[in-house]
N, CA, C and O atoms as a DFTB+ gen file, in Angstrom:
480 C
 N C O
     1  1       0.838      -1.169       0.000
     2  2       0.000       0.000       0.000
     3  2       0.891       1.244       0.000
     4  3       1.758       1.318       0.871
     5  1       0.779       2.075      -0.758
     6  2       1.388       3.314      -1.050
     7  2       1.106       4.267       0.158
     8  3       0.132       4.082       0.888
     9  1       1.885       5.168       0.321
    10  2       2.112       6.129       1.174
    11  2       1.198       7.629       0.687
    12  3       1.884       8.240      -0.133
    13  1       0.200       8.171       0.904
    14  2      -0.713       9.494       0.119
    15  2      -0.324      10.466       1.131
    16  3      -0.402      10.350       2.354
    17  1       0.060      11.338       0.511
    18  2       0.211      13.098       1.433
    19  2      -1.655      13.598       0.943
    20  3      -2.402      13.428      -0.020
    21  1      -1.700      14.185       2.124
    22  2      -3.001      15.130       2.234
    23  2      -2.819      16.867       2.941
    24  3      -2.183      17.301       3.901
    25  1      -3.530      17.377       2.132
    26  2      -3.557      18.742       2.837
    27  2      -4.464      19.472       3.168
    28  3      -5.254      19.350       2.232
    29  1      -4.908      20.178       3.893
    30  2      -6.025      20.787       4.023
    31  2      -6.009      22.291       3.812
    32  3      -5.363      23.023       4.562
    33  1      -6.680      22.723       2.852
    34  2      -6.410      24.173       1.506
    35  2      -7.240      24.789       2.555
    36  3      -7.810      24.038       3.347
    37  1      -7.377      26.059       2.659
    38  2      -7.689      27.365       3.643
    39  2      -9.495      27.445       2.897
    40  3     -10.094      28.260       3.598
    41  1     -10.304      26.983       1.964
    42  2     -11.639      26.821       1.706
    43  2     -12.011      25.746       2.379
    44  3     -13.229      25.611       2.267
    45  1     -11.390      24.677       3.213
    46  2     -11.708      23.640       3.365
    47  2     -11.641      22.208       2.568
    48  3     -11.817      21.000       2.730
    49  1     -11.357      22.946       1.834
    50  2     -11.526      21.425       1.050
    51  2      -9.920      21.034       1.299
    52  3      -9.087      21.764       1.837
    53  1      -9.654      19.368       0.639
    54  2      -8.529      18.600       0.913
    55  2      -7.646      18.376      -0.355
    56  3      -8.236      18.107      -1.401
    57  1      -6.668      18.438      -0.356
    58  2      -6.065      18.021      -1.889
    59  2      -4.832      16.627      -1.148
    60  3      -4.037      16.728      -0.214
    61  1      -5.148      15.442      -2.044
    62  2      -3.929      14.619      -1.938
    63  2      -3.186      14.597      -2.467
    64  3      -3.496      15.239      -3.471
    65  1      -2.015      14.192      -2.580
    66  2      -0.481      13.819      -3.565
    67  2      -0.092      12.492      -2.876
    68  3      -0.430      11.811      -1.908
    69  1       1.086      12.484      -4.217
    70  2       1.802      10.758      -4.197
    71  2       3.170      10.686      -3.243
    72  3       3.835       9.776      -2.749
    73  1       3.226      12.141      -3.254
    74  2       4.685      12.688      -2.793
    75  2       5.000      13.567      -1.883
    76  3       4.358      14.617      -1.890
    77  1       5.969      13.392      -0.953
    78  2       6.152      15.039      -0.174
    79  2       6.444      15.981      -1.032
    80  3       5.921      17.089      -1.145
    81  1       7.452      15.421      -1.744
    82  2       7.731      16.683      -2.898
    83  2       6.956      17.334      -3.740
    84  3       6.916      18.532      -4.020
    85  1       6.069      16.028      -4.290
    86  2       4.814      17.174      -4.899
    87  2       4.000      18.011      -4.189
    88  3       3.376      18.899      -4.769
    89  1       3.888      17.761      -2.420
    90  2       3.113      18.562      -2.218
    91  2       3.711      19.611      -1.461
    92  3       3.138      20.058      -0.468
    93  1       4.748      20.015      -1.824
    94  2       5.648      21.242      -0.900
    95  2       5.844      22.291      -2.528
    96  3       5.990      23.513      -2.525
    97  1       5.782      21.221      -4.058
    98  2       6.153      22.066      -4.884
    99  2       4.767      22.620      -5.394
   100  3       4.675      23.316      -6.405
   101  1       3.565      22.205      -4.509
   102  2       1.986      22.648      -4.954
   103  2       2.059      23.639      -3.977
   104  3       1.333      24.555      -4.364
   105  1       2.497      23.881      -3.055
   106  2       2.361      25.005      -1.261
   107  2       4.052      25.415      -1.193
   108  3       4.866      24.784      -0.518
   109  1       4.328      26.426      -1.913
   110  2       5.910      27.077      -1.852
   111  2       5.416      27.400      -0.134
   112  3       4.249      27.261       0.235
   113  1       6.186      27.705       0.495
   114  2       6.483      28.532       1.665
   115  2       6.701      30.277       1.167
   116  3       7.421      30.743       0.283
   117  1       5.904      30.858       1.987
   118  2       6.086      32.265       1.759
   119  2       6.982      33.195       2.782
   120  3       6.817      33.366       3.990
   121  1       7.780      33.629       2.081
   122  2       8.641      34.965       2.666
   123  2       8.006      36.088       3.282
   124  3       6.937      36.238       2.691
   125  1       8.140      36.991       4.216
   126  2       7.782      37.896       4.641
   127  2       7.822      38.662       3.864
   128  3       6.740      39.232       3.725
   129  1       8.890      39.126       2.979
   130  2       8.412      40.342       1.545
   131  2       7.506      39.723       0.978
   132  3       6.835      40.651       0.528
   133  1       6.863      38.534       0.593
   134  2       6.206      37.933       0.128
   135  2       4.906      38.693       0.309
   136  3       4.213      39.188      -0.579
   137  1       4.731      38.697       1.427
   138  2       3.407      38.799       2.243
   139  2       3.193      40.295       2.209
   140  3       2.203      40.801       1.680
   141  1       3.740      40.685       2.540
   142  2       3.858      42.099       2.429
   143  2       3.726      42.335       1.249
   144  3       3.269      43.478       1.258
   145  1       3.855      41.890      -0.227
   146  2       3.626      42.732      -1.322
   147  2       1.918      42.191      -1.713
   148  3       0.990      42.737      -2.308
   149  1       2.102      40.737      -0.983
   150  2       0.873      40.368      -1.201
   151  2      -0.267      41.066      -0.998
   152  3      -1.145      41.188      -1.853
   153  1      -0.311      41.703       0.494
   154  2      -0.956      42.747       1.117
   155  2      -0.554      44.232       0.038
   156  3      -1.476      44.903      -0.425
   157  1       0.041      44.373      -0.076
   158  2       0.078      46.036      -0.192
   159  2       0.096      46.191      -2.102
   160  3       0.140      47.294      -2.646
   161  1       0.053      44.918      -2.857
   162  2       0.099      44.623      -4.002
   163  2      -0.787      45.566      -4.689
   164  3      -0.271      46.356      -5.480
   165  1      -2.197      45.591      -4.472
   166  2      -3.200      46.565      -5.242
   167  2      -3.128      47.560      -4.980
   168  3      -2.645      47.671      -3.853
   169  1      -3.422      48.705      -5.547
   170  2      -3.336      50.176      -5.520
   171  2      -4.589      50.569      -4.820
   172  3      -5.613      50.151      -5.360
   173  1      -4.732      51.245      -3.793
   174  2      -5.890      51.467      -3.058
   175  2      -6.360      53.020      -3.156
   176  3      -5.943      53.856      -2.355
   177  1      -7.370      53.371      -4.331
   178  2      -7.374      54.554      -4.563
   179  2      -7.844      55.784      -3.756
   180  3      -7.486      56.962      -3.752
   181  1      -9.147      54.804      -2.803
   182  2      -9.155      55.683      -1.346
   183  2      -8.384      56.195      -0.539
   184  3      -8.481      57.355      -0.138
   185  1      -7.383      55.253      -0.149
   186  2      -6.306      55.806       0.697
   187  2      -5.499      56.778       0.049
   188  3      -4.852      57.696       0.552
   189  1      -5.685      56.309      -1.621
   190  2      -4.247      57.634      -2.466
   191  2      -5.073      58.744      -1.886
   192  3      -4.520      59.599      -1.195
   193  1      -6.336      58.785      -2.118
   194  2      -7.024      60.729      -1.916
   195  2      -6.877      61.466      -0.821
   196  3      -6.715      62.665      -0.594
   197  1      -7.013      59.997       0.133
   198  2      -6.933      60.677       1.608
   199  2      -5.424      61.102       1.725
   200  3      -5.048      62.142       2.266
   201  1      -4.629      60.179       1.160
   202  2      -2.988      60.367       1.021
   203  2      -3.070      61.908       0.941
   204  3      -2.686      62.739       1.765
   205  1      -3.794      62.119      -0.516
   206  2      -3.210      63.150      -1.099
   207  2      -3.875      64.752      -0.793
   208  3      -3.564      65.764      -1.421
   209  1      -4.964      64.665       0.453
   210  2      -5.096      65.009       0.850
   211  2      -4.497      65.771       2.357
   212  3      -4.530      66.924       2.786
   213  1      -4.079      64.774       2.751
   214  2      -2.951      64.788       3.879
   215  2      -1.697      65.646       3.043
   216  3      -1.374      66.811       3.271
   217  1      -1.186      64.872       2.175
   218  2      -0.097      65.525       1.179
   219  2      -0.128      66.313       0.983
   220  3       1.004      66.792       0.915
   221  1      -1.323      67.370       0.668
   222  2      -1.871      68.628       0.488
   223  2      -1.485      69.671       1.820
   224  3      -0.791      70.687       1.849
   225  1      -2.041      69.150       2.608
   226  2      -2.078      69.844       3.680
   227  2      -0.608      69.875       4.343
   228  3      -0.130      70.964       4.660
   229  1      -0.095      69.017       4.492
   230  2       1.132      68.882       5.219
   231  2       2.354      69.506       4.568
   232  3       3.382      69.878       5.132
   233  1       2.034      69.554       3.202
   234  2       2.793      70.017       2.366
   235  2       3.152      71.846       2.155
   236  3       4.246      72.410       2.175
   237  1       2.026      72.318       1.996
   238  2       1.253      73.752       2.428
   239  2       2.293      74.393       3.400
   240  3       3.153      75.224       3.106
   241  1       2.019      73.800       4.696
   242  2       2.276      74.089       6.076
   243  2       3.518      73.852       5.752
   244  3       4.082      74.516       6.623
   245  1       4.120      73.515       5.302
   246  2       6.035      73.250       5.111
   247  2       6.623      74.234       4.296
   248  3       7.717      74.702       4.612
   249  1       5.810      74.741       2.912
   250  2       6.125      75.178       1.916
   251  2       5.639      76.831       2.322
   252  3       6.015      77.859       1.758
   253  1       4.769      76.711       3.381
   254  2       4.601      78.556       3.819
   255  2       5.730      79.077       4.590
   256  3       5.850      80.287       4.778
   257  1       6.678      78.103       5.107
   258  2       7.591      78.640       6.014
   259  2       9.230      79.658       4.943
   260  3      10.250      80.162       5.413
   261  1       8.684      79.552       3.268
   262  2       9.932      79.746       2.711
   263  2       9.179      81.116       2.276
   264  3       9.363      80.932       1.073
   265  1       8.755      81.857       2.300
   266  2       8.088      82.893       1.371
   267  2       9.453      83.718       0.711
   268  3       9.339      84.321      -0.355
   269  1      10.419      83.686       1.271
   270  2      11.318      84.527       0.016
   271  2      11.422      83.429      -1.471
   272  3      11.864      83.886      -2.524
   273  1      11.023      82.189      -1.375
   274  2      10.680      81.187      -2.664
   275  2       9.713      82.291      -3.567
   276  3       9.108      83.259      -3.105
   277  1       9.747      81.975      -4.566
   278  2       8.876      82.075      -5.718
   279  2       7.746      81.286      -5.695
   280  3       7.781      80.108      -5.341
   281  1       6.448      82.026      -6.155
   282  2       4.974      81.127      -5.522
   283  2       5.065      80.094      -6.540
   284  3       4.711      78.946      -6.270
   285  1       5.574      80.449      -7.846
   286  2       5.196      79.032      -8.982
   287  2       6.322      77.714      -8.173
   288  3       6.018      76.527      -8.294
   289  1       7.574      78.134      -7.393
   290  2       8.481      77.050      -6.867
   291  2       7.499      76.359      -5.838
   292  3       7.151      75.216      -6.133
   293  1       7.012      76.902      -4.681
   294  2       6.392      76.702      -4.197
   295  2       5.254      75.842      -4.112
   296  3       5.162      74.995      -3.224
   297  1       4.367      76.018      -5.006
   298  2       2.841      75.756      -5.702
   299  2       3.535      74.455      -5.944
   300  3       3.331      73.473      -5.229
   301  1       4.692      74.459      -7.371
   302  2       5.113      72.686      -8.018
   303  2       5.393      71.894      -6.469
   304  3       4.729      70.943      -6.056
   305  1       6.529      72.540      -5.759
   306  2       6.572      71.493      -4.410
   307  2       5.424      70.655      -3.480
   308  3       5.471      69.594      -2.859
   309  1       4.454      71.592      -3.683
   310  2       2.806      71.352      -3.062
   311  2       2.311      70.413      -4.241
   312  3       1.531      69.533      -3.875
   313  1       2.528      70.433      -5.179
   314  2       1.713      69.404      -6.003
   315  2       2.558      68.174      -6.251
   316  3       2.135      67.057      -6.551
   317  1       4.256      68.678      -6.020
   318  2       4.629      66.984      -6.666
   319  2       5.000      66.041      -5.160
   320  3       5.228      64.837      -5.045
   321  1       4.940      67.324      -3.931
   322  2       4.986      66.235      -2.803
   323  2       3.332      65.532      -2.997
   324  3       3.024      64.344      -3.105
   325  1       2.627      66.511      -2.994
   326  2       1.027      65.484      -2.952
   327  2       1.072      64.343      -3.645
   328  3       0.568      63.359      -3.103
   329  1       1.714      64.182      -5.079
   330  2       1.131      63.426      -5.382
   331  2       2.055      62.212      -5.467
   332  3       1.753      61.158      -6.029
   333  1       3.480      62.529      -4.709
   334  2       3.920      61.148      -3.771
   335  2       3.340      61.001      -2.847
   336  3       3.205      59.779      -2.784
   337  1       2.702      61.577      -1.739
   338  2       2.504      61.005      -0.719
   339  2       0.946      60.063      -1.271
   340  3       0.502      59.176      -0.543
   341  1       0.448      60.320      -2.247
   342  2      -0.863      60.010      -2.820
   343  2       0.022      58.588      -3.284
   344  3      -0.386      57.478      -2.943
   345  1       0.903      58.713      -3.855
   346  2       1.276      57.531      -4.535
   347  2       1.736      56.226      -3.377
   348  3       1.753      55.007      -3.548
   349  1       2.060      56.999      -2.253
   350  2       3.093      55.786      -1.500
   351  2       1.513      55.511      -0.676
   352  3       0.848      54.476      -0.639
   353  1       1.334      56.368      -0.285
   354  2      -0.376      55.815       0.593
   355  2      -1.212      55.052      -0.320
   356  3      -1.812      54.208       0.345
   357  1      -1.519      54.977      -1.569
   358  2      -2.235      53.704      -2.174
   359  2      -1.499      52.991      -2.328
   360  3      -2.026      51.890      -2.168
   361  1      -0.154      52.861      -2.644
   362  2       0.230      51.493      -2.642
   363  2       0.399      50.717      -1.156
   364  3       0.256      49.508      -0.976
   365  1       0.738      51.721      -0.145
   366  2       1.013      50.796       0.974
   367  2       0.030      51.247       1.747
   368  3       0.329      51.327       2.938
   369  1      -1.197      51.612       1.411
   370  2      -1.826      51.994       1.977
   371  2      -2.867      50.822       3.236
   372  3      -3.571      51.117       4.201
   373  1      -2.625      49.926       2.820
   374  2      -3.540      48.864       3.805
   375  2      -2.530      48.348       4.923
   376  3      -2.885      47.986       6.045
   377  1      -1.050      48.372       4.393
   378  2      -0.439      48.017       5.665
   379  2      -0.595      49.173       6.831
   380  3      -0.683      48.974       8.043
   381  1      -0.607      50.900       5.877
   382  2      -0.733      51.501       6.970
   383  2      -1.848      51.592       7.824
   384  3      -1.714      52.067       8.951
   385  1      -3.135      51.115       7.334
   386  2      -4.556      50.733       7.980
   387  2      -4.498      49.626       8.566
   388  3      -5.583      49.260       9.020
   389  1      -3.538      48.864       8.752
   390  2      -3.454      47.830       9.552
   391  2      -2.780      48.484      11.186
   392  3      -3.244      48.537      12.325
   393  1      -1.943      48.756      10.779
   394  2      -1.185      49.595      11.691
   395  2      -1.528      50.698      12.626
   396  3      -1.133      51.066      13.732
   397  1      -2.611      51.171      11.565
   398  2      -3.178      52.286      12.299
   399  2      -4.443      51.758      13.152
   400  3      -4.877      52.570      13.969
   401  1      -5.084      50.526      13.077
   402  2      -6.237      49.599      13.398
   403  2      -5.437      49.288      14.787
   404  3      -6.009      49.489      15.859
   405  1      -4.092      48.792      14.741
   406  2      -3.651      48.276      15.817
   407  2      -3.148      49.151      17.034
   408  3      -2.886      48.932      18.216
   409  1      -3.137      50.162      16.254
   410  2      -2.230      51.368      17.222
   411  2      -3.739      52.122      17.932
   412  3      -3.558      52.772      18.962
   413  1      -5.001      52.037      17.450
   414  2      -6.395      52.413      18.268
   415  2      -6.415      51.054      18.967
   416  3      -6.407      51.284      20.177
   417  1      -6.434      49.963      18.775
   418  2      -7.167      49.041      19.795
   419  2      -5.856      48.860      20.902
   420  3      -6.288      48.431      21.972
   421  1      -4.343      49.080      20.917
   422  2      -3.342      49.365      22.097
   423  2      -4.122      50.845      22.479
   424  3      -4.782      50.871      23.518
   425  1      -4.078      51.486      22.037
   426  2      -4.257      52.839      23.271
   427  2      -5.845      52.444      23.815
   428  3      -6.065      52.937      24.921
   429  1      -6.904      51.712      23.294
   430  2      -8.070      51.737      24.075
   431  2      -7.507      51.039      25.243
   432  3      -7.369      51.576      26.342
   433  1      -7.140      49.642      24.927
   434  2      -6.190      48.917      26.190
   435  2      -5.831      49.512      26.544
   436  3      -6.676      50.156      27.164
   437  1      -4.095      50.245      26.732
   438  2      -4.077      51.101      27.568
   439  2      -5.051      51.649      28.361
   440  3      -5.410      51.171      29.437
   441  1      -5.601      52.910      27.716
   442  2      -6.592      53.903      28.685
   443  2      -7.496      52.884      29.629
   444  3      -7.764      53.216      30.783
   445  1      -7.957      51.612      29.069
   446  2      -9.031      50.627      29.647
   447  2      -7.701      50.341      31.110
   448  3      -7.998      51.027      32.088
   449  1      -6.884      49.799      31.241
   450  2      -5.528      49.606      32.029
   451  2      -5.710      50.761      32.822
   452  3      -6.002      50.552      34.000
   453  1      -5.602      51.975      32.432
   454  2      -4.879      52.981      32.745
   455  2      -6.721      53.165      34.303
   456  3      -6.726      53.187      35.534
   457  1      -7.356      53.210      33.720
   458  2      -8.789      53.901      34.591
   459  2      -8.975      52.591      35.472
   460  3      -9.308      52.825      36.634
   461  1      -8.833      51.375      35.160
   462  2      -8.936      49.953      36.102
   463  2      -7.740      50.231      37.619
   464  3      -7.839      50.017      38.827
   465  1      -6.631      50.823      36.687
   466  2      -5.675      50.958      37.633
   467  2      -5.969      52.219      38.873
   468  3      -5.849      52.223      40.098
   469  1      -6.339      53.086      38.020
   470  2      -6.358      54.012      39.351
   471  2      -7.464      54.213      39.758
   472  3      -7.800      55.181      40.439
   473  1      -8.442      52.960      39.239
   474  2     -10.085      52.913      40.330
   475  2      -9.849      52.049      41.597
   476  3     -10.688      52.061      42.497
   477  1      -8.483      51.138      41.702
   478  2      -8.350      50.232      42.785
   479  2      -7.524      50.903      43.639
   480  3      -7.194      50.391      44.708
């Protein structure tokens, strides 16, 4: 009687093979850049606006501090930072919504910590 590899695929369902080898060369192992491009792979056009919105603004506030500049120098710096920061926020824009998801539910902990502690 032959030896069958089985696996169990993330829908549930099962796939068999004849081989370890076939079934390690059907399931590569993934790298952490892996994963990460996996995640941040699609262009997320919401986050570019909000990006580039932020980009807008943050940009402004940097670019008012030079006024002996020329307004047309000025104005291009405000539009070509926007529309990197537009560019790097849709592409990596879900890792930074991950991040930013995790960094609200630590400070609720915290503060939840913080009021437990000095009610006892």
């Amino acid at each position: 009687m032959a030896i069958r590899y089985s696996q169990r695929q993330l829908d549930g369902s099962i796939e068999y093979y004849d081989s370890r080898e076939e079934m390690e060369a059907a399931n590569p192992t993934s790298t952490w850049g892996e994963i990460l491009l996996m995640i941040a792979g699609d262009f997320n056009p919401l986050l570019a606006f909000w990006g580039f919105i932020v980009g807008v603004i943050a940009s402004v506030m940097f670019f008012s501090q030079f006024e002996l500049w020329e307004t047309w120098v000025r104005f291009s710096g405000v539009i070509i930072t926007s529309i990197i920061v537009s560019y790097i926020s849709g592409r990596i824009g879900n890792i930074i919504f991950i991040f930013g998801i995790i960094s609200i539910i630590a400070t609720v902990i915290f503060f939840a910590g913080k009021l437990v502690w000095n009610n006892l």
